[in-house]
N, C-alpha and C positions, 0 to 999 in steps of 0.2 A: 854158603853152607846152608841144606835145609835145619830148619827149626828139630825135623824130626832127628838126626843127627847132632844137632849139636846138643839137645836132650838126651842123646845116650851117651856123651863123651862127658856131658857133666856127672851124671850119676858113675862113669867109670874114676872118673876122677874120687868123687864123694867114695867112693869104695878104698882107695889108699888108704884113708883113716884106720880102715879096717886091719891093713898091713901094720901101721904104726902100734897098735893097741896087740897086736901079735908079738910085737917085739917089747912093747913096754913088758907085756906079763911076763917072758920070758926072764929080761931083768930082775923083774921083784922075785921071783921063786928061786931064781938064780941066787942073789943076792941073799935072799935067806936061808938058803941052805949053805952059801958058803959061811955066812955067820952065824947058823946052828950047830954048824959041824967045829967049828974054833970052838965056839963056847956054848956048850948043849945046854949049860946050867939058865940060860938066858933066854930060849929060844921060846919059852913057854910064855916068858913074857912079851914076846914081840909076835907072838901068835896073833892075836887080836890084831893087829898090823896090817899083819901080813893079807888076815882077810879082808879090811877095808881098802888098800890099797887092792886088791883082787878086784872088788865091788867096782872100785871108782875109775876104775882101766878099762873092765868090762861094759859099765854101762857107756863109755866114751865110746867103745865098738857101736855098740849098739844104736846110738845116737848117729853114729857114720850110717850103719847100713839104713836108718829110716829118713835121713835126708836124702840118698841115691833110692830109694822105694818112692818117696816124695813127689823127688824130680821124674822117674818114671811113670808114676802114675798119676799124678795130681797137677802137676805142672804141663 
């Protein structure tokens, strides 16, 4: 296999990350609307939550797509 090829199947690989971090955020927003909607009295407290888990999911994307940017251009 050339070098140059197997550089663009690592960075397609590094991009799944990207899939998985689609589907975690899915969960959490999931997840708290179904336990906003039981108990709404609660929901203002698990707000703050909801946004760090948002943050901590996001930047794990983000972190996928600059190791496949990496491997494309730096490597």
């Amino acid at each position: 296999m050339e070098a140059e090829a197997a550089k663009f199947l690592g960075a397609g690989l590094a991009c799944l990350g990207m899939a998985g971090t689609a589907l975690g955020l899915g969960n959490i927003f999931g997840s708290f609307l179904s336990g906003a909607l039981r108990n709404p009295s609660a929901a203002d407290a698990q707000f703050p939550r909801l946004i760090f888990g948002f943050a901590v999911t996001e930047a794990l994307g983000i972190f996928s797509l600059l190791v496949a940017l990496l491997l494309l251009f730096v490597v």
